[in-house]
N, C-alpha and C positions, 0 to 999 in steps of 0.2 A: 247318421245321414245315410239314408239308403239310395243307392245311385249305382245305376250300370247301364253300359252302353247304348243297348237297344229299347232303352226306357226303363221304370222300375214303376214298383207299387208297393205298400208297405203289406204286410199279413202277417197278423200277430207282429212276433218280437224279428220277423225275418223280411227279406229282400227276395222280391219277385223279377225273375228277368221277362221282359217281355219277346224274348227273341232270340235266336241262333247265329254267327257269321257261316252262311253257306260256304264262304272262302275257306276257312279253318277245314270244317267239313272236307269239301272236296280238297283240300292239302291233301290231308291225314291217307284219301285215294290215289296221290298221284294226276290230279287235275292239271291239266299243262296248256298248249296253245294249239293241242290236237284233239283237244277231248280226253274222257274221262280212260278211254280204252276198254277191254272187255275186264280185265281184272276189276277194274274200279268199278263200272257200271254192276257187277258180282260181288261186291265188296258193299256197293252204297245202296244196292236192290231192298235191301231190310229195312233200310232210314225212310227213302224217298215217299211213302206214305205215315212215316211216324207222327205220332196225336201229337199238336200242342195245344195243350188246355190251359187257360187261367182264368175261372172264375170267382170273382172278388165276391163279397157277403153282399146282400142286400147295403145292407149300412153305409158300406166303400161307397156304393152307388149314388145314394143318397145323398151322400158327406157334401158341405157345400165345398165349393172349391177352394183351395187356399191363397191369403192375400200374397205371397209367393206367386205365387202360378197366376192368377190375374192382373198381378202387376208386369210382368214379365210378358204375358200374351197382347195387352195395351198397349206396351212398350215397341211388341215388335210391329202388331198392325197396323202403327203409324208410321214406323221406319218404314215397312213398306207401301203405304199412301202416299209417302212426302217421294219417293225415288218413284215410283211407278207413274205418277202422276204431280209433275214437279208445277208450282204456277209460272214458271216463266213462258211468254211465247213467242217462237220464232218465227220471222217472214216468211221465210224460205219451205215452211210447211203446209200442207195442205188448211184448207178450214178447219178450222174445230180440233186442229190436232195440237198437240202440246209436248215439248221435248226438254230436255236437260241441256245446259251447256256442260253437261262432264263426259264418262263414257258411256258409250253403249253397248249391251252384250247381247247379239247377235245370234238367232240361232236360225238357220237354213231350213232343216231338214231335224224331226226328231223320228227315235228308231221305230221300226214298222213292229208293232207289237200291241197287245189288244189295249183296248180306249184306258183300261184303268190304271195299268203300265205308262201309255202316255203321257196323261195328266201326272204320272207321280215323277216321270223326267221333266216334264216342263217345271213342278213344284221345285227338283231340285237344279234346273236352268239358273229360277227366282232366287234359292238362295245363293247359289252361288253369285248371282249379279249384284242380289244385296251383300256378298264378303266384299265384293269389289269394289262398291258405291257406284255402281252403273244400274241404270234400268235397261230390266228386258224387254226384248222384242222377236217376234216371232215372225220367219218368211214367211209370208200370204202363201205358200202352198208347203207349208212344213209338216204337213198331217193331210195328205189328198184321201190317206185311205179310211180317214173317219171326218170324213166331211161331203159334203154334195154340193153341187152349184145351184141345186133346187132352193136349200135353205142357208147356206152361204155366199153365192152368189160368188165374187173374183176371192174373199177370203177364204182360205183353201185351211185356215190355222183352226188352232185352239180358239183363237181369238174371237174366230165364228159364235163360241158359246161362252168365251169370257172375257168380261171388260176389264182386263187385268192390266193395259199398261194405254198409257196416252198418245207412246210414238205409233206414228203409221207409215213410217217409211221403210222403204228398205233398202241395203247397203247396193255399191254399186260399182264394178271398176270397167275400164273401157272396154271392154271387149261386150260389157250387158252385166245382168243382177250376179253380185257376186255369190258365185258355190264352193260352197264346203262340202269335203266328205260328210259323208253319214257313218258315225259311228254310236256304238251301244255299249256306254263306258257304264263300269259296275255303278248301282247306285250309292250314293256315299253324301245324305244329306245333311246339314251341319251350318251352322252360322254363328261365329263367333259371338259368346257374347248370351249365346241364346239355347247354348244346350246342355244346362243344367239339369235339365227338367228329363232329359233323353231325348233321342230320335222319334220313337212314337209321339209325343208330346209334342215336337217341332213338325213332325207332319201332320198333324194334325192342324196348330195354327196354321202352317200351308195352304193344307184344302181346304181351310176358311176364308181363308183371304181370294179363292176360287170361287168357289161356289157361294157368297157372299156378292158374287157379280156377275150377275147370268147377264146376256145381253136381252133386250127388249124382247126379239124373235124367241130366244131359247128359254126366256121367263113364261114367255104366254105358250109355246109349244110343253113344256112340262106341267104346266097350271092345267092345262087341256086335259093332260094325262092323268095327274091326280085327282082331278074331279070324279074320274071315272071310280075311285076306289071310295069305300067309306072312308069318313073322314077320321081324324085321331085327334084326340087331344093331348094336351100336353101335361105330361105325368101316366098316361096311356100305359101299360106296360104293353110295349108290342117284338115280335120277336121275328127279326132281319133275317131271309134267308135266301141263299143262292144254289141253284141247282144247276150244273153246267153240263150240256150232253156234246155231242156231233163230235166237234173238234177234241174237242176236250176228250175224248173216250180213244179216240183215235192215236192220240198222244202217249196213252197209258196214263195219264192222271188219271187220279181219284174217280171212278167210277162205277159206283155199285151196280149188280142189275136189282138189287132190294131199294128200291126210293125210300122205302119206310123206316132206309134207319136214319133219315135227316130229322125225320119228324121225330122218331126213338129222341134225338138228343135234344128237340124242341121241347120235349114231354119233360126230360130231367132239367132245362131252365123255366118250365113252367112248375115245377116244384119247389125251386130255390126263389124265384122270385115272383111267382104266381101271376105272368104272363100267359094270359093263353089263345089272345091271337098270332097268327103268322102272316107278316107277307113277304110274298113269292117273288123272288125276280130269277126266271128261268128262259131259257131256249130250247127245253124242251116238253113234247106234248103231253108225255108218258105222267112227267111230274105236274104239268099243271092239272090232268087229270085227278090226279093223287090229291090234288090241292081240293079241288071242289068236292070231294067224299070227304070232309074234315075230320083228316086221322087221329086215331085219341083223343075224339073229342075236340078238337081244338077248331077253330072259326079260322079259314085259310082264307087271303086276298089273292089274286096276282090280272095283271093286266089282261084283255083279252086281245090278242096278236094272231096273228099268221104263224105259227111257229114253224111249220112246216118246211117255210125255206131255210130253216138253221141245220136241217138235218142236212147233213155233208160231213167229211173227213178230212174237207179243205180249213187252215187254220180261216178263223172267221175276219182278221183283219184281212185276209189276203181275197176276201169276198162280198165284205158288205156294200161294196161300191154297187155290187150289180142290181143290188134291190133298192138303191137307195132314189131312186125314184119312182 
């Protein structure tokens, strides 16, 4: 049985971890409730850009999924249909809206951190409301900083792009809508029951059960976008890539001034599994330039945008509002 915490994958006779606990990590430096300090940050300088690779054979790829693993993935997307969206209806709700007579898990405010970080807190919201047997619900302005009134209108949430949950109320005590702090608690997601398979695995059915239910708006606004791109079929080998400038540079993350070695590692999974399209999802000009000379030969997409206004040193959640109309 091969199994460890942050997901697994078999190779050969041995056990793949998918992942590190940063926690451990920053232990081992003295990590405390002040920050890392100068020693630690000198200490963790060599990690903090370290490779993690794990490419499976073609074959893995291929392999069809095991009756393990799709009985288990069925099991939970119902668990969370039936709590998310229960048939019972209460008077007391608006139209159309639909609630549980059990608990609900409540969340005000999630942390101000960029859009894919969000979606992975509210993912782990959803499991935790399903440990509970509560459905989630999200304040109508718990995400202001990735959302617009242009194409959200008063829902200020996630909810704007995902028809994830049937309640549409929100909690309330006398003084007006009840607030909670905002806090940025480590992520730690997990559902009894359901994480044999690992965490990677469990997040994954996650962001399926997400993106499995775009709202009407945020279906036909992405369908707009994808038109623009050639189309893919399915069994396509195409090869995902993200190139992150402004913010991201300013931070000291990962950023080369050579663009060409994204594509360098494009080139060695277009050798292992003979992929040799790319498409691009970037905020920067430099690389979508890069993109349209099709380096190594290879045939690049990426959307055609205004990139211009991502160049800044401001973090980009603490900005997108201003272009958002």
């Amino acid at each position: 049985n091969c199994s460890t915490f942050d997901g697994w994958a078999a190779a050969s006779d041995a056990c793949v971890d998918f992942g590190l606990s940063t926690n451990r990590m920053f232990g081992m430096f003295g990590f405390g409730q002040h920050g890392l300090g100068q020693h630690g940050v000198a200490q963790l300088g060599h990690l903090q850009h370290a490779r993690f690779e794990y490419l499976p054979t073609k074959a893995q790829i291929l392999a069809p999924v095991s009756s393990v693993g799709r009985e288990l993935s069925d099991r939970l997307q119902e668990r969370l249909r039936l709590k998310q969206f229960p048939d019972t209806d209460l008077s007391d709700l608006a139209p159309g809206c639909r609630s549980s007579p059990g608990s609900i898990y409540y969340v005000h405010q999630v942390p101000v951190v960029g859009f894919g970080s969000v979606i992975e807190y509210t993912m782990m919201f959803l499991a935790r409301a399903s440990t509970m047997g509560a459905q989630l619900t999200l304040g109508r302005a718990s995400t202001l900083e990735w959302t617009s009134s242009w194409h959200c209108g008063d829902e200020r949430s996630l909810l704007c792009y995902f028809n994830i949950t049937s309640c549409c109320g929100a909690l309330w005590e006398p003084s007006g809508e009840l607030r909670l702090p905002r806090l940025r608690n480590p992520l730690n997601i997990g559902i009894q029951g359901y994480n044999r398979l690992g965490s990677a695995w469990l997040s994954g059915q996650l962001a399926h059960f997400f993106f499995s239910r775009f709202t009407a708006p945020t279906a036909a606004a992405v369908g707009a976008r994808r038109s623009s791109l050639p189309s893919v079929r399915r069994g396509d080998g195409v090869i995902g890539m993200h190139i992150r400038g402004g913010d991201s540079c300013a931070a000291r993350r990962f950023c080369p001034s050579n663009l060409s070695v994204y594509f360098e590692r494009a080139a060695q999974l277009r050798s292992l599994y003979g992929a040799s399209r790319v498409l691009l999802a970037t905020d920067d000009t430099r690389a979508a330039s890069l993109c349209a000379s099709h380096p190594f030969g290879m045939r690049c997409d990426t959307l055609r945008i205004a990139r211009d206004k991502f160049a800044s040193n401001t973090f980009i959640e603490k900005r997108v509002g201003a272009h958002a109309s």
